[in-house]
N, C-alpha and C positions, 0 to 999 in steps of 0.2 A: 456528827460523830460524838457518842456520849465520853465522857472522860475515861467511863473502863475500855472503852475500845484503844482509845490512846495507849493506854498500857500494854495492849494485845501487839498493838503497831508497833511500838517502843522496843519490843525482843523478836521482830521479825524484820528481815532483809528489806531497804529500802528502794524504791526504783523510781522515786521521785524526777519528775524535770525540772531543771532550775531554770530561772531565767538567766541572759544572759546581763542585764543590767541588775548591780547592787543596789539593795533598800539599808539605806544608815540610817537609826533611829534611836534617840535616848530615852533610856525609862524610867520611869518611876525606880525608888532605892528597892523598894518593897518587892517590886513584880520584877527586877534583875535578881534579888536575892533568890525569888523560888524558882524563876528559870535554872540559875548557877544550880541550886537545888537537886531539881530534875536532872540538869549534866552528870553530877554525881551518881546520882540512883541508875542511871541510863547511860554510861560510860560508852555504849556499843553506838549512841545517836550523836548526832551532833550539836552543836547548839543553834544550826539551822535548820534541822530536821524538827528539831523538839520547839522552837519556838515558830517552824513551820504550821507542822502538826497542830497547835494550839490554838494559831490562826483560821487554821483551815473548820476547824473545831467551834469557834466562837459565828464564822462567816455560817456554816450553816443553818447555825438556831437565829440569826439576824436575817438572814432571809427566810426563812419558816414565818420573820415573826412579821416580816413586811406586810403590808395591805396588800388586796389587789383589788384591780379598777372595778368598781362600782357603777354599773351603768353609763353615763357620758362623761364621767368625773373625771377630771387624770387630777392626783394630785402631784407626782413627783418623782414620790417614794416609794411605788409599785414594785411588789416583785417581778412582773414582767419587763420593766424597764431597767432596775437592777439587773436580770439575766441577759438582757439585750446586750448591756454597754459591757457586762461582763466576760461574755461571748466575744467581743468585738477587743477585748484587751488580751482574751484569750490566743485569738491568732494573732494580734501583733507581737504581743511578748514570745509565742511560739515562732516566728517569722524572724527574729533578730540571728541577727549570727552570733555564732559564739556559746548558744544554748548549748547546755552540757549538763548530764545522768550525773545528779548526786553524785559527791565521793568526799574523801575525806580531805579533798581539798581545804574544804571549807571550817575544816576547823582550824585555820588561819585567819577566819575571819577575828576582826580588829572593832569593838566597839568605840564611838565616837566618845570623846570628853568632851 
């Protein structure tokens, strides 16, 4: 997803699935300041949506940018092995109980110190 599409996403209705386990992660001062950022400008997302979305954003051009297998080579880092395991974390995280449709829950989320 190019970054203008973000913005497209960013003023349209989200229908996101969450997982049902949280990801706690500290950032950089730099890359919390333009997320906090983005909150402001985008007041209607959350700051799970939007640092969703960003995610989801950077994982496509890193699997665009993967290898893939080369005749009998396997080195590792294939995108067909990426989409394997991804696949395979895709129904277990879908499988959890407790999964639940975006809402505004989530801007209760609590960054780590």
């Amino acid at each position: 997803m190019r970054p203008r599409d973000l913005f497209k996403a960013w003023h349209a209705p989200d229908s996101a699935q969450l997982t049902a386990r949280q990801f706690s992660i500290r950032l950089p001062v730099h890359v919390a300041a333009k997320i906090a950022a983005l909150c402001e400008m985008y007041p209607k997302k959350t700051r799970t949506d939007i640092i969703g979305d960003l995610l989801s954003s950077a994982l496509v051009k890193i699997e665009a940018g993967l290898p893939t297998i080369q005749g009998e080579e396997m080195h590792g880092y294939d995108r067909t092995r990426f989409r394997t395991l991804a696949a395979r974390y895709l129904r277990e995280f879908g499988a959890e109980p407790g999964r639940q449709r975006n809402s505004k829950f989530s801007r209760t989320y609590k960054e780590s110190s």
